[in-house]
C-alpha positions in Angstrom: -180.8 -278.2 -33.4 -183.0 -279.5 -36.2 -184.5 -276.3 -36.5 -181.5 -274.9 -36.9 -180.5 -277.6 -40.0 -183.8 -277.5 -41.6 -183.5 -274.2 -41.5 -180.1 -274.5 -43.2 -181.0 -276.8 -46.0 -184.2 -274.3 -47.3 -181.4 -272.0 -47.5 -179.1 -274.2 -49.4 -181.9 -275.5 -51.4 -183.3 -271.6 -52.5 -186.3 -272.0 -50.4 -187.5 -268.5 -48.8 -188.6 -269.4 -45.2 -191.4 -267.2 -43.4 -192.2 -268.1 -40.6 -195.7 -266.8 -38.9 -198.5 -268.2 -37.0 -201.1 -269.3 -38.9 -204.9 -269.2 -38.1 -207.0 -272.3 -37.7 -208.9 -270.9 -40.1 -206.5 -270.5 -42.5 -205.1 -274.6 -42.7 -207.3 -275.3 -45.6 -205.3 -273.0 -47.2 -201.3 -274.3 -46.7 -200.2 -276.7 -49.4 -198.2 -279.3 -46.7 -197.0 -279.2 -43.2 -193.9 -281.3 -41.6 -192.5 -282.4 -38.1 -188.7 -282.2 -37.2 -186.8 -283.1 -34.5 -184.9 -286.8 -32.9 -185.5 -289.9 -34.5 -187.7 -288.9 -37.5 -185.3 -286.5 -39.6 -188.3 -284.5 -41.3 -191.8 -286.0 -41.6 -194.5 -284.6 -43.4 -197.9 -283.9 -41.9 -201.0 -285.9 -43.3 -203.7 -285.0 -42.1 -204.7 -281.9 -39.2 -208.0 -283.2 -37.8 -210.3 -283.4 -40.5 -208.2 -281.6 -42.9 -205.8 -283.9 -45.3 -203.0 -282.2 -46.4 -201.2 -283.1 -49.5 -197.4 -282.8 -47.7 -196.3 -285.9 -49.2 -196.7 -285.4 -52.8 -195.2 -281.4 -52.0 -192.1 -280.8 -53.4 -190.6 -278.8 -51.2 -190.9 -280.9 -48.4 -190.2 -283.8 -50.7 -186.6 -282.4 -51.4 -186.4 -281.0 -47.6 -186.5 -284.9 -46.7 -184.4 -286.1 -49.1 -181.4 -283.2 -48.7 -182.3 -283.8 -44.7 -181.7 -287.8 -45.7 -178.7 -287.3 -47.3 -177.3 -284.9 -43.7 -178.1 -287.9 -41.6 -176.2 -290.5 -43.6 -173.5 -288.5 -43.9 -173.3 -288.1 -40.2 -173.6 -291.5 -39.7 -170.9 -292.2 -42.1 -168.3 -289.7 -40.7 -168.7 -290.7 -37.2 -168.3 -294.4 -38.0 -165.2 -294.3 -40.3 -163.4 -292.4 -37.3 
């Protein structure tokens, strides 16, 4: 399901989405990572071993979690005004 609405919102927001394996070796390479799923809406990925990774200041993933934010709340707020 949060696949599915992450997914969602990079379309909404203009975002192409590829997605692909990618090779240990090629990490150093990615400008951020994030998590998804239950209880942390979308949290970006610090650090992969050794490797620091700058997801925090990226702006994608920056707007991902705020658009993501905004779906929660308004979930929340719908199914407590019923």
């Amino acid at each position: 399901m949060f696949e599915k609405k992450t997914l969602a919102l990079c379309e909404t927001l203009g975002f192409e989405v590829l997605e692909e394996t990618i090779p240990v070796s090629k990490l150093a390479e990615i400008d951020g990572a994030f998590i998804t799923g239950t209880g942390n809406n979308i949290l970006p990925i610090q650090s992969i071993e050794t490797l620091t990774l700058p997801s925090t200041s990226n702006p994608i993933i920056k707007a991902l979690m705020n658009e993501y934010t905004k779906l929660v709340e308004s979930y929340i707020h719908s199914a407590t005004s019923r």
